[in-house]
C-alpha positions, -999 to 999 in steps of 0.1 A, spaced: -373 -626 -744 -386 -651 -767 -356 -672 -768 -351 -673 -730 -385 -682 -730 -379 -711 -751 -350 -718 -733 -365 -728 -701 -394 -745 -718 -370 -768 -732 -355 -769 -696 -383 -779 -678 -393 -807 -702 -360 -825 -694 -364 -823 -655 -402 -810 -646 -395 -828 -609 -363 -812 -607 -372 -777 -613 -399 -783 -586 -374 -785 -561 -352 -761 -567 -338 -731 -553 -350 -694 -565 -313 -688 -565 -303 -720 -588 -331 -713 -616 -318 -676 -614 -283 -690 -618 -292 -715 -645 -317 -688 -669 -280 -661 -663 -259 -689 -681 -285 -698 -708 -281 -657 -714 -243 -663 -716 -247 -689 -733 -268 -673 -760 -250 -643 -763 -213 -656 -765 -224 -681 -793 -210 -715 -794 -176 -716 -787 -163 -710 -749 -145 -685 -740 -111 -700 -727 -85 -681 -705 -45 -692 -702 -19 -674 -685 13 -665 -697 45 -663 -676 65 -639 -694 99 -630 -684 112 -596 -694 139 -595 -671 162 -600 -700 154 -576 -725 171 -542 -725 156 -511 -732 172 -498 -767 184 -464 -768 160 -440 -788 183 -404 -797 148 -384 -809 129 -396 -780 163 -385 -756 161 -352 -779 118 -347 -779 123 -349 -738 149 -327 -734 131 -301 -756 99 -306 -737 118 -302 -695 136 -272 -714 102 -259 -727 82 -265 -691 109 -253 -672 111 -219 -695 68 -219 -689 76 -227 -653 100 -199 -648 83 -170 -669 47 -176 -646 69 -174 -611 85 -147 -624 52 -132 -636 35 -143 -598 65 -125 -576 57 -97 -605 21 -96 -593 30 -102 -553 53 -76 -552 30 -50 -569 4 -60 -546 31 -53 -518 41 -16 -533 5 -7 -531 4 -20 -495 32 2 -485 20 34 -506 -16 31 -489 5 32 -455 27 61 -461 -2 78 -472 -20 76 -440 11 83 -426 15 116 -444 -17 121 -432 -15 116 -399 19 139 -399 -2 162 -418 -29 166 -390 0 168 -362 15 199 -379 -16 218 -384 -24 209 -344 10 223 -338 11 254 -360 -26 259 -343 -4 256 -308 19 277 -320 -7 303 -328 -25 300 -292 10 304 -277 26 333 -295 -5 354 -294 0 391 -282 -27 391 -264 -18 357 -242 17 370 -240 6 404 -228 -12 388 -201 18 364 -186 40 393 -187 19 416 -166 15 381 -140 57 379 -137 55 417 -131 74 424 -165 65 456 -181 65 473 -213 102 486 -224 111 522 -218 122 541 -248 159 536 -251 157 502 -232 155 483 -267 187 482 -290 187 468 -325 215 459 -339 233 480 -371 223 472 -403 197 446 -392 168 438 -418 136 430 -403 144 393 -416 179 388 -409 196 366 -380 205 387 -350 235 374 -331 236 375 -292 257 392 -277 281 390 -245 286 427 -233 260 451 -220 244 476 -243 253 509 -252 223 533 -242 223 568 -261 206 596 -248 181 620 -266 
């Protein structure tokens, strides 16, 4: 601060009617360059541009750079495979347990249809219920000697139908 301070001092004494008149802006700009001026020390800084033309050169083959990127696309593309295989991994378990959770519910739900139709089932082959719509259609129960088994029939075996009229045996 002390040297800026100076600075203007010095400033001043050349042109004290000069100062007077000026500008905020222009005493701001002239203390900024006395900063410059101060830090950057005594030479200028001096900027040239150069026009260089590469348009001739050619770019020299380099084998172990050619060899270094073929190891590194052949390394990423290895990395890059083994994760998309390891994501459709992951998707497709995802999937399976989609699918299990809905043949689950659909077991369920074909598990709650047969019990409501072995309940049906029950409510319709009941003896009592049967007994009932019989005696409404006028049916009534067998005389004895009106039923005929069939020889050799198990309780559990298949009974064939038959086309000819029964033979009824008398007691």
């Amino acid at each position: 601060m002390a040297v800026v301070g100076n600075e203007m001092e010095r400033m001043q004494a050349r042109a004290p009617r000069q100062r007077r008149t000026a500008s905020v802006a222009e005493r701001n700009s002239d203390l900024y360059q006395a900063q410059r001026r101060l830090r950057r020390g005594p030479t200028p800084e001096m900027f040239f541009a150069k026009h260089i033309d590469n348009s001739r050169l050619v770019k020299a083959d380099d084998p172990v750079r050619r060899r270094e990127m073929r190891i590194f696309t052949t390394a990423m593309t290895l990395f890059f495979a083994l994760t998309m295989i390891y994501v459709w991994q992951h998707l497709s378990s995802i999937e399976v347990g989609y699918k299990v959770e809905a043949q689950k519910q659909q077991v369920e739900l074909l598990r709650e249809k047969n019990r409501q139709l072995e309940l049906q089932d029950a409510q319709l082959s009941d003896p009592n219920r049967l007994d009932r719509l019989a005696k409404q259609l006028g049916l009534d129960t067998p005389a004895p000697g009106q039923v005929i088994l069939p020889v050799n029939a198990g309780k559990n075996d298949a009974v064939l139908a038959q086309a000819q009229a029964p033979v009824i045996r008398a007691n």
